[in-house]
C-alpha positions in Angstrom: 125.8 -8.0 -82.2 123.2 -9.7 -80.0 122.8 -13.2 -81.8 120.4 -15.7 -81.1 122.6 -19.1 -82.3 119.8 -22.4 -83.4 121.8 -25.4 -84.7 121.7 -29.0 -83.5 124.5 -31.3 -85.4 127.8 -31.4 -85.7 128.1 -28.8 -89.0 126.7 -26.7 -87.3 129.4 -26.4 -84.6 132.1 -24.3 -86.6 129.6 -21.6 -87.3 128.8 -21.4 -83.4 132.5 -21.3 -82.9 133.3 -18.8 -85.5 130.4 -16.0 -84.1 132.3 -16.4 -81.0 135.6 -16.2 -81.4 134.1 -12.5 -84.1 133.3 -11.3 -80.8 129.4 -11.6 -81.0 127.2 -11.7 -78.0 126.0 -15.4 -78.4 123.0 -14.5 -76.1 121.8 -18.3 -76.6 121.9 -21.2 -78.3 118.2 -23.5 -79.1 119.2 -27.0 -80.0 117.2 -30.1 -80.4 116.4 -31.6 -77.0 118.4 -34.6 -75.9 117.4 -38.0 -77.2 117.3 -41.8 -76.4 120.6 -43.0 -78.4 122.9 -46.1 -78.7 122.5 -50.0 -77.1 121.9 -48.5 -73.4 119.3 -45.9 -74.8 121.1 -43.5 -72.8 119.7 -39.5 -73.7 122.3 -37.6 -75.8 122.5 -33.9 -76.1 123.3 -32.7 -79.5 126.6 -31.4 -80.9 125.7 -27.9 -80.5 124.1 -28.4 -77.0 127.5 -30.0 -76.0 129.5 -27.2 -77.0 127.3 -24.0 -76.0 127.6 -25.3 -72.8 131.3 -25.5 -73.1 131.3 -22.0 -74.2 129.0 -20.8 -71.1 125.8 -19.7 -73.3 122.5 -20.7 -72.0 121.1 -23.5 -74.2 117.4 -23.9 -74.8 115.9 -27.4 -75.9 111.8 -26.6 -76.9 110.2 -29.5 -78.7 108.2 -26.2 -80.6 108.2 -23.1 -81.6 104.6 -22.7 -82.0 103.4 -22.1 -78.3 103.4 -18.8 -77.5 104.8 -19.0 -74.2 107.6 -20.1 -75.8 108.0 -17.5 -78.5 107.7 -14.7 -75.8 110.7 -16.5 -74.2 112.7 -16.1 -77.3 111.4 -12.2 -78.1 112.9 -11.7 -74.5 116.2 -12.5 -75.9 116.1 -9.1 -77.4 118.2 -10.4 -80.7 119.7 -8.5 -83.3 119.7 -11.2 -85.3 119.4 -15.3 -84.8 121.6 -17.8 -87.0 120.3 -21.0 -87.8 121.7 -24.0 -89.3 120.4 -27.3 -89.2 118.1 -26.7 -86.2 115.8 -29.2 -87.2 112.6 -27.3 -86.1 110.3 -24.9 -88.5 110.3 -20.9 -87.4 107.0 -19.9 -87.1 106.5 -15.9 -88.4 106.8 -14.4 -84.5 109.9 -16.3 -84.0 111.0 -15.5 -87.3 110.1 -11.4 -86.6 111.5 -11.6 -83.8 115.3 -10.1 -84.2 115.7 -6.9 -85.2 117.5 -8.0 -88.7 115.3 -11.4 -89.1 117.0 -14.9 -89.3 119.8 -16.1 -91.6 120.6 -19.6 -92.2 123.4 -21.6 -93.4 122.4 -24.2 -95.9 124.4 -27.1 -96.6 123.5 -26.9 -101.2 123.2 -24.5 -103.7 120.1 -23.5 -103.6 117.3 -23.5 -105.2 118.9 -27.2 -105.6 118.0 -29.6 -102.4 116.1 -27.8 -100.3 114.8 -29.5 -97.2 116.1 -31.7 -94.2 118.9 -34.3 -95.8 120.7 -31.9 -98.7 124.1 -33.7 -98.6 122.7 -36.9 -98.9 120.7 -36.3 -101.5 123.0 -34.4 -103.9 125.7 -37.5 -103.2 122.4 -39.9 -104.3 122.0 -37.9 -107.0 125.4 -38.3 -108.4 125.5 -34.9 -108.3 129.7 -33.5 -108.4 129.3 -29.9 -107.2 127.2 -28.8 -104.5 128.1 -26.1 -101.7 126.8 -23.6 -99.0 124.2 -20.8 -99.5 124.0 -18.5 -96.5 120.1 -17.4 -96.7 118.0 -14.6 -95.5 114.4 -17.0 -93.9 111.0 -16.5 -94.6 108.1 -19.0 -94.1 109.3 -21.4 -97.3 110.9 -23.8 -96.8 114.6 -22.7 -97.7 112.9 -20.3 -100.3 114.2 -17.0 -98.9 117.0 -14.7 -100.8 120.3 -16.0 -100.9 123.0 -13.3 -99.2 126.1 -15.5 -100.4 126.9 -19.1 -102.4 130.0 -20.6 -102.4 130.4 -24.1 -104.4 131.9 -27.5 -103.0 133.3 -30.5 -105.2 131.9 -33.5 -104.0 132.9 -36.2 -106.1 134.4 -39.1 -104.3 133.6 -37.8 -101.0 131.0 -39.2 -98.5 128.6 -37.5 -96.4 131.1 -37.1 -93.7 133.7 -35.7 -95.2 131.6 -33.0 -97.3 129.8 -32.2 -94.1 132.6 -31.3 -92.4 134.0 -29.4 -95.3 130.4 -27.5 -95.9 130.6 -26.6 -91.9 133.5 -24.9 -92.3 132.9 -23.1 -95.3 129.3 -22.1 -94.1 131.2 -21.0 -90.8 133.6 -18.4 -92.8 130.9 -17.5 -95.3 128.6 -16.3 -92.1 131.9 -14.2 -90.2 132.9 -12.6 -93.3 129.1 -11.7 -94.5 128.6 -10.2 -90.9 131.6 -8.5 -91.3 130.7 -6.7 -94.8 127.1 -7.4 -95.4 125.9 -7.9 -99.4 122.5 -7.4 -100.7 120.1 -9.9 -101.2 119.5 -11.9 -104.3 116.2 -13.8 -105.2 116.5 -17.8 -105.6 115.8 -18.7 -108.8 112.6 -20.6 -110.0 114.2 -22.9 -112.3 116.2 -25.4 -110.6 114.0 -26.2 -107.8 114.6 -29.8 -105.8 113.8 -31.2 -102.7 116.0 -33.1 -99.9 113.4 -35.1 -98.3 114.5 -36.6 -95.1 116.0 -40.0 -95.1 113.9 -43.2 -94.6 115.8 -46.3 -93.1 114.7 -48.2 -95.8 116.8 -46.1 -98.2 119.9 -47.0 -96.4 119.6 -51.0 -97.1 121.6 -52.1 -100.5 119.4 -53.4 -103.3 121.8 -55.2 -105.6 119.0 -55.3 -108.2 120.6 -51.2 -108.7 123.6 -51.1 -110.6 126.7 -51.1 -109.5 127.4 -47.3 -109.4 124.2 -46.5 -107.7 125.3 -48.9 -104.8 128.4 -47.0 -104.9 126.6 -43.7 -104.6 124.5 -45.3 -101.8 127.9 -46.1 -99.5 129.2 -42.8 -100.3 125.8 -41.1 -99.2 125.3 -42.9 -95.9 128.9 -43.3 -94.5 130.2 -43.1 -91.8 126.3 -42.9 -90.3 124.0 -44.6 -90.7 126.1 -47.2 -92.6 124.5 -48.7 -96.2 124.3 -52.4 -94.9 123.3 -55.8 -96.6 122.6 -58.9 -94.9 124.8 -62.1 -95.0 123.9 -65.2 -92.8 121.3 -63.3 -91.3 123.5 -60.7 -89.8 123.6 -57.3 -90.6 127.0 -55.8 -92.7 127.1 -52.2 -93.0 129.2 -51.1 -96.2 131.1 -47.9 -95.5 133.9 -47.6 -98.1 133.5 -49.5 -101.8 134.0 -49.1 -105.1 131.9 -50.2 -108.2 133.8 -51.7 -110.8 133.6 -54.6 -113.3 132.1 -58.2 -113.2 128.8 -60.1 -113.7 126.6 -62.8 -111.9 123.1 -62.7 -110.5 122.6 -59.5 -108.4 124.1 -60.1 -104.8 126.0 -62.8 -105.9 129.5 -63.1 -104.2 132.0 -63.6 -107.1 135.5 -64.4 -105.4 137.2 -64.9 -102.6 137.5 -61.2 -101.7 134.2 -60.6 -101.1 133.1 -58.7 -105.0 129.4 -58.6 -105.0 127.4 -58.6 -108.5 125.0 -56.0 -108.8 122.5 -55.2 -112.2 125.1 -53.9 -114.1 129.0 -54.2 -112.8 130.0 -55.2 -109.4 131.2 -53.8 -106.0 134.2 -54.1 -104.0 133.8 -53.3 -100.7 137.0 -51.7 -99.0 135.7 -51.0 -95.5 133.0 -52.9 -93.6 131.4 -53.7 -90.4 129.5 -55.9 -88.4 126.9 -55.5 -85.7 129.1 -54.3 -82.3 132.4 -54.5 -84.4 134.5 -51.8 -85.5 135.3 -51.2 -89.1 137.3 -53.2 -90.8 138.4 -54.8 -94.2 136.7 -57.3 -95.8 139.5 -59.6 -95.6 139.3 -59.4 -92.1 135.5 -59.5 -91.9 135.8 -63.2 -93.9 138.4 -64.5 -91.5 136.0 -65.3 -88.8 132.7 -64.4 -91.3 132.3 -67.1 -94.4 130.9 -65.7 -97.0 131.8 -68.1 -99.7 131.7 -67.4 -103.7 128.9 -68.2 -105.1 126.2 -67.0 -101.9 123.4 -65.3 -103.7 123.0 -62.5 -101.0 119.7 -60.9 -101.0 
């Protein structure tokens, strides 16, 4: 099959990998184009752009779909069908028309629960314990089209790295095997409708006016990147392991020695933090060369 591949990050990797190594004619790969990232602001193709090129398939990098120059480029492609997952562009309807059997994507929830751009994140916000991968026939919704195959994930415990990698790679199997033995659609269903908006950097700093097992959500939800951070001495401290526990004191205030922080109800623990050009580390380390002594109201 002629397949027209449109992912950008890491998850969706596997799913590339998996449609080759089926046999499929990966006739291209769109990604999102390179960007300024890091200290030296150095441009950095994406995951998927990375590894198309690894695999010899010709990768495209339009900032839109919308011009029509650029949607008679993809027509030319001649697809049977295009897989998308986590592009981070919108289809317009000619793109969308363009394959012969339309545009599936991979979708990192079950669906109709958190649709949009940040799904993982948000179900790990939410508290929520199961989540998984819907594999999705597209139409001009956003993530409304019929679902072609679900298959759930427990995510308790586990932060966004972890269940990414593990959604990836279910999504990745779920997409060979449909391929393989194709299932009739199924309608989404109106009830259960919620939206993964896209995550503001404001979200990520720690308010210790939440209680404890919010905070504890909010590490889970942004680790390993971009780090749920508070700030000590003026310096920034990203939190990217902890665990929410007992204790009591004025919200952000530091109640031993090993670094315990009181939030509105309970108190966190961190396990694994980090400071600005550092590399992780534990907190007993972090206070070796860092004071932050009990009793600092941190804000």
């Amino acid at each position: 099959m002629r397949i027209v591949f449109m992912g950008s990050p890491e998850f969706a990797v596997p799913s590339l990998n998996a449609l080759v190594e089926a046999g499929h004619d990966v006739v291209a790969a769109y990604a999102q184009p390179p960007r300024p990232a890091g200290r030296g602001k150095a441009e950095r193709r994406t995951a998927v752009h990375e590894r198309a090129e690894e695999l010899g398939i010709e990768v495209r990098t339009p900032r839109t779909l919308r011009d029509e120059e650029e949607q008679a480029r993809f027509r030319g492609l001649d697809a049977d069908l295009a897989v998308v997952a986590a592009y981070g562009l919108i289809l317009p309807k000619p793109v969308l028309e363009a394959p012969k059997a339309g545009c599936i994507n991979v979708h990192a929830s079950l669906l109709p629960h958190w649709r949009g751009a940040a799904p993982i994140q948000r179900a790990i916000l939410a508290g929520d314990e199961i989540s998984g991968v819907t594999l999705m026939r597209m139409d001009e919704g956003l993530d409304t089209g019929p679902m072609l195959a679900r298959q759930t994930l427990d995510i308790r415990g586990k932060n966004a790295g972890q269940v990414t990698e593990e959604m990836a790679n279910i999504g990745a199997r779920m997409l060979v095997e449909w391929l393989q033995a194709p299932t009739p659609a199924e309608p989404q269903p109106i009830a259960g409708v919620t939206y993964a908006h896209k995550i503001d950097k404001a979200e990520t700093r720690i308010d210790w006016a939440k209680p404890a097992k919010e905070i504890e959500r909010q590490v889970l939800a942004f680790a390993p990147s971009p780090g749920a951070w508070f700030e000590a001495s003026g310096e920034r401290i990203k939190l990217l392991e902890a665990a929410s526990g007992e204790g009591s004191g004025k919200p952000g205030e530091v109640l031993d020695d090993g670094l315990t922080i009181a939030a509105a109800s309970g108190a966190i623990r961190p396990l694994k933090v980090q400071r600005a050009g550092r590399g992780a580390m534990a907190p007993e380390e972090l206070l070796r060369g860092f004071a932050v002594p009990k009793g600092t109201v941190l804000t």
